[in-house]
N, C-alpha and C positions, 0 to 999 in steps of 0.2 A: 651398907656403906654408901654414901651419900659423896658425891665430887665437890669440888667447890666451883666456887663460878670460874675463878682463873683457869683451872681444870676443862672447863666445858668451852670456855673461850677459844682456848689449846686444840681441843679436838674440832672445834668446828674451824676455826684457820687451817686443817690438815685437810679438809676436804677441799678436793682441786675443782676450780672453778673452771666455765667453760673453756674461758681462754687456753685453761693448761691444755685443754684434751683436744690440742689441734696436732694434726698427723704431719710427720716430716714433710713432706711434699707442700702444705700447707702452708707451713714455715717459712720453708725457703721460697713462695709465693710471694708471699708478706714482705719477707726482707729485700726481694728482688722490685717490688713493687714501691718499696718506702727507696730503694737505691734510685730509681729510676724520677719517683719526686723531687728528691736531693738535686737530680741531675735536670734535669727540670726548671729547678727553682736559682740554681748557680746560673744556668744559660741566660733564663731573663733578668737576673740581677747584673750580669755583664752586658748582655741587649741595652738595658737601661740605664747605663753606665754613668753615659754623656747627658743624660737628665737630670742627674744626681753631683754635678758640678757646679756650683755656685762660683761665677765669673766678679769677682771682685772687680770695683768701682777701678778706673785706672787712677791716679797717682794724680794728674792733673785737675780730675775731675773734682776728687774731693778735697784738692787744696781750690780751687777756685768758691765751691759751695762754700767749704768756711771763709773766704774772705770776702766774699760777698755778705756773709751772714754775720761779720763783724762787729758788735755794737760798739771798739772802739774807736771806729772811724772816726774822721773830723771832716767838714769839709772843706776841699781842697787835697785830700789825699787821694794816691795814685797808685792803684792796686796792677798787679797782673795778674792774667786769667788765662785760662785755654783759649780764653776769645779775643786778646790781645789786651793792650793796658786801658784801663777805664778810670774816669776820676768818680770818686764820688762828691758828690752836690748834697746829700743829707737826708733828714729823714722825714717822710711825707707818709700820705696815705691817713684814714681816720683815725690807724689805730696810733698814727706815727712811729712805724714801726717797720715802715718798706723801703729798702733805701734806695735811694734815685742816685743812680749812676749814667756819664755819657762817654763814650770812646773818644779815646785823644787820637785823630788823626796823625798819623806820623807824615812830616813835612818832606 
């Protein structure tokens, strides 16, 4: 009588591999040892807490960037900024593409 391969498949998946044939003791080695990683790995992920905080731009900051970066400005307009009010005078540089801005003194 002949098995079949499904047959032989079967009996060779029954055969316990090393890992099964580790002793109590062994065991609770292992798992005391994978707890202690766990615990471990939690503390420096709290250690590194304050690393893992990305501080958003403040409110004035990136209203100022975009209005600085305006392309519909005109000249003679009068922007505020975190840096105080600035006119702009228009757009220079090679690319013509830099805008030149000067601070309005306040009187």
């Amino acid at each position: 009588m002949t098995t079949s391969p499904n047959a032989a498949q079967q009996a060779d998946s029954l055969v316990p591999s090393s890992d099964t044939l580790v002793s109590r003791d062994d065991w609770k080695r292992r798992i005391e040892e994978a707890r202690s990683r766990a615990d471990r790995a939690r503390w420096d992920w709290r250690l590194n807490a304050p690393l893992r905080i990305a501080v958003p731009d403040p409110p004035e900051k990136i209203a100022t960037e975009r209005v600085l970066s305006d392309d519909t400005l005109q000249p003679g307009d009068i922007v505020s900024t975190d840096k105080g009010l600035l006119q702009f005078r228009g757009w220079s540089g090679e690319d013509g593409r830099t805008a030149d801005f000067v601070p309005i003194v306040p009187r």
